[in-house]
C-alpha positions as CSV (number, residue, x, y, z in Angstrom):
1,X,0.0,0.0,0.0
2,X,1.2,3.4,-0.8
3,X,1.7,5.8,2.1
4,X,-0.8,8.1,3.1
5,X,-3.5,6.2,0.5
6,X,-6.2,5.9,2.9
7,X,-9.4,3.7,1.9
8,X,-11.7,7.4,1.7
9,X,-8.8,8.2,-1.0
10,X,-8.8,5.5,-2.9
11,X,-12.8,5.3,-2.7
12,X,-12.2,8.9,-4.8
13,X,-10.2,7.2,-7.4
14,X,-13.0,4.8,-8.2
15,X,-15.6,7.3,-8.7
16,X,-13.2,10.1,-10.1
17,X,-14.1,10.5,-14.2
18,X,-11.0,12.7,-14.9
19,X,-7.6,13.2,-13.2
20,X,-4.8,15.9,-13.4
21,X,-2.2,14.5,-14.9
22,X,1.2,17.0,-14.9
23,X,4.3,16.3,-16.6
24,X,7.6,18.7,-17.1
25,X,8.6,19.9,-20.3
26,X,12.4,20.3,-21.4
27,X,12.5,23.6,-20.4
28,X,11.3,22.8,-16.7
29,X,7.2,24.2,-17.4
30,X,4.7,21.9,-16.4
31,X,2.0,21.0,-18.1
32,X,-1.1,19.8,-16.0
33,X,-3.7,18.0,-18.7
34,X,-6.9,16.1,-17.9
35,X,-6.9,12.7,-18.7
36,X,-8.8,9.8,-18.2
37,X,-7.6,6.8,-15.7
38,X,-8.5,3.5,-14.4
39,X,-7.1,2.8,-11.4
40,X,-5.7,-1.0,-10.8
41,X,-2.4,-3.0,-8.8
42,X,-1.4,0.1,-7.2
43,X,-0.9,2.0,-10.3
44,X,-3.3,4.5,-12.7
45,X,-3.7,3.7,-16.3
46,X,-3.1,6.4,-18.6
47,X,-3.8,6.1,-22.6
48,X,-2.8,8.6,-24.7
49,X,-1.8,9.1,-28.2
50,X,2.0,8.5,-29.0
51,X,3.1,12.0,-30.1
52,X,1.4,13.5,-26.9
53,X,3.3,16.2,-25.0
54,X,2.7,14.2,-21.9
55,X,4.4,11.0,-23.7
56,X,7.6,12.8,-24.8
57,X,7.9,14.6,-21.1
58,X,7.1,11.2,-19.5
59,X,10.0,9.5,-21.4
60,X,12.7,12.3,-20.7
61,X,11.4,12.8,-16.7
62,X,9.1,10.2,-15.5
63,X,8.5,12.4,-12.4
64,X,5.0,13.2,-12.2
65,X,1.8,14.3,-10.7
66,X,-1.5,13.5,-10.9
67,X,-4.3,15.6,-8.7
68,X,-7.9,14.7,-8.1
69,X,-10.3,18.1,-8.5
70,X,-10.9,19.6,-4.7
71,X,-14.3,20.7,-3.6
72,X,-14.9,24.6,-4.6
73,X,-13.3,25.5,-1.2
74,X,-9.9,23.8,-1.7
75,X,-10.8,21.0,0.7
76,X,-10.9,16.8,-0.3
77,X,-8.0,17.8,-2.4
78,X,-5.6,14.2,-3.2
79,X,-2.0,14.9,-4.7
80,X,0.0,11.8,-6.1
81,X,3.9,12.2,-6.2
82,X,4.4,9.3,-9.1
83,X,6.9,7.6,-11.9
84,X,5.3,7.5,-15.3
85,X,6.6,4.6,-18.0
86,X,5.2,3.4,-21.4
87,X,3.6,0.1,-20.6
88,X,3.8,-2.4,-23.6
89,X,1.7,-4.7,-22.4
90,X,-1.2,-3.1,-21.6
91,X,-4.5,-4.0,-24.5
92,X,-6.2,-1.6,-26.5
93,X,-8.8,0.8,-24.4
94,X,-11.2,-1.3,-25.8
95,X,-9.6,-4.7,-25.1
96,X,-9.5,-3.3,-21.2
97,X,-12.7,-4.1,-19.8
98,X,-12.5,-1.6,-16.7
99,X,-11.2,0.8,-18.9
100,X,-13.7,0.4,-21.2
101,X,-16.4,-0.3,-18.9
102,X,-15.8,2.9,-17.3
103,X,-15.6,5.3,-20.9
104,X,-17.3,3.7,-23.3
105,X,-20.0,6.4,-23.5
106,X,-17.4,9.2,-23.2
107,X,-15.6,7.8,-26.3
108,X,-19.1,8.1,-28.1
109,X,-19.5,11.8,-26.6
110,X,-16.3,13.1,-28.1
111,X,-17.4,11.3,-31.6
112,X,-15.1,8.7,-31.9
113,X,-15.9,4.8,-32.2
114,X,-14.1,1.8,-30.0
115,X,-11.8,1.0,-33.1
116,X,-10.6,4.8,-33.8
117,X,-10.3,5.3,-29.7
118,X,-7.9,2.4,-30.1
119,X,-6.0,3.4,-33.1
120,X,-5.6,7.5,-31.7
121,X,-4.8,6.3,-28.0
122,X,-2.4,3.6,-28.4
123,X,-0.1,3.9,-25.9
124,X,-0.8,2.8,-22.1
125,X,1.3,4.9,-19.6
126,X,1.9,3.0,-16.2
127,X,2.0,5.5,-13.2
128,X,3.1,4.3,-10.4
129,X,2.5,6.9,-6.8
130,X,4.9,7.3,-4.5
131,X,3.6,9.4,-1.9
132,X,0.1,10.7,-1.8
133,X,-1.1,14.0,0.3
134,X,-4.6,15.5,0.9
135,X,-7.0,15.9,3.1
């Protein structure tokens, strides 16, 4: 278990749609992007498309971040000190049935079909936290 996960955290993951996932350019600015997630074996599951910003970052510094939205008051608020890699052996979004289970209407939303999903986000980042913080 990761330190400072707590079980009311890690219930937020679960019913969490979109995460904030931040990754450091070459020239040291970050770059916080929503992104969709499952959360599984310790570890979030990011796809996104190969030449993404995020990917390239990821690759040269896998130091990351990923942030769960606070209440309007700055309170609830979950930080997640991580390492981000390319994980080869993760399916297709569609192939992953939590994944899949969990945005398969949100792929429809943004007009897109299970096949074209797959073929624009390809790659499956691992991120593995570290330390989390919140309240």
């Amino acid at each position: 278990m990761i330190d400072g996960l707590t079980p009311a955290f890690e219930a937020r993951l679960k019913d969490a749609y979109v995460i904030w996932f931040t990754t450091v350019r070459e020239d040291g600015m970050p770059l916080p992007t929503p992104v969709w997630f499952i959360w599984e074996n310790d570890s979030f599951l990011i796809y996104s498309s190969p030449n993404a910003q995020k990917v390239k970052n990821a690759q040269k510094n896998p130091h990351v971040a990923l942030n769960l939205n606070s209440t309007p008051d700055g309170g609830e608020y979950t930080v997640f000190h991580a390492e981000a890699h390319i994980d080869p052996s993760t399916p297709p979004p569609s192939k992953h049935p939590a994944y899949f289970a969990k945005y398969e209407s949100g792929i429809g939303d943004i007009g897109m079909t299970p096949d074209s999903f797959d073929a624009t986000y390809s790659v499956g980042l691992r991120v593995k936290p570290i330390k989390v913080r919140g309240e």
